[in-house]
GUVODREN-177977 format. One record per residue (C-alpha): residue in three letters; x, y, z. Coordinates in Angstrom, 3 decimals, m for minus. Layout:
N
PT type       c1       c2       c3
PT  ala        X        Y        Z
...
END
This chain:
53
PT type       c1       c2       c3
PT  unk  m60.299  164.630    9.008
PT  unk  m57.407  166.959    9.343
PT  unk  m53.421  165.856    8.645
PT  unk  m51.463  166.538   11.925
PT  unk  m48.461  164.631   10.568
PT  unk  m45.984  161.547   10.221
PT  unk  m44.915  160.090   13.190
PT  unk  m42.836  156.585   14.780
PT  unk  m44.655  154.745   16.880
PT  unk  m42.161  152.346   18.931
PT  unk  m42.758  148.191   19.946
PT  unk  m41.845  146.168   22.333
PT  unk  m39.111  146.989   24.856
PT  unk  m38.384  150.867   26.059
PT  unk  m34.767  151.426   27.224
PT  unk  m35.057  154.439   28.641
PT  unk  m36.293  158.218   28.328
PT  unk  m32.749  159.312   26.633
PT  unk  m33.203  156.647   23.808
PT  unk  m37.037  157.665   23.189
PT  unk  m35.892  161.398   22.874
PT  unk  m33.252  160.471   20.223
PT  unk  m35.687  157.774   18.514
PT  unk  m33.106  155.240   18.715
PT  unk  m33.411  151.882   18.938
PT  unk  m31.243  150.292   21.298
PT  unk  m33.033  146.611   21.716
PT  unk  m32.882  144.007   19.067
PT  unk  m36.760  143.720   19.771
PT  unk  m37.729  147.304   19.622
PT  unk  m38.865  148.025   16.359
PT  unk  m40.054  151.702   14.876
PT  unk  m43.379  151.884   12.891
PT  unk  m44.264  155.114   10.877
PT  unk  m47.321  156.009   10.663
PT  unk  m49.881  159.038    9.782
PT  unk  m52.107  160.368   12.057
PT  unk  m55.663  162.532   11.341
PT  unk  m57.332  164.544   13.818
PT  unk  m61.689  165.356   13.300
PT  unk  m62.428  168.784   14.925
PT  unk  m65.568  168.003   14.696
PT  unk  m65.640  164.862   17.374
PT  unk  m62.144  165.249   18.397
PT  unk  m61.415  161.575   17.476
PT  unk  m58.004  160.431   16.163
PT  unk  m56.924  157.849   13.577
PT  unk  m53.557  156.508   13.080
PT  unk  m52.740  154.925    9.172
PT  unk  m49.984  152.802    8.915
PT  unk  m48.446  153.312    5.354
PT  unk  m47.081  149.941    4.864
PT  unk  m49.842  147.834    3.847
END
């Protein structure tokens, strides 16, 4: 598995293409998760690896 990078991963509501550009958060139930994401060359799949538990 290959490191392509860390990256927020946004819940709940989306307010518009402006606010997801800027990576703001502009609902009281949007929330912004990071997470880490690996790429296999080999089978092309992708995992995602939240860092918070």
């Amino acid at each position: 598995m290959r490191w392509v990078g860390h990256f927020n991963l946004r819940t709940f509501g989306f307010t518009g293409s402006v606010d997801f550009l800027t990576g703001s958060t502009s609902s009281p139930a949007e929330t912004v998760l990071p997470f880490s994401l690996y790429y296999c060359q080999g089978c092309g799949k992708f995992d995602f690896y939240y860092p918070g538990t």
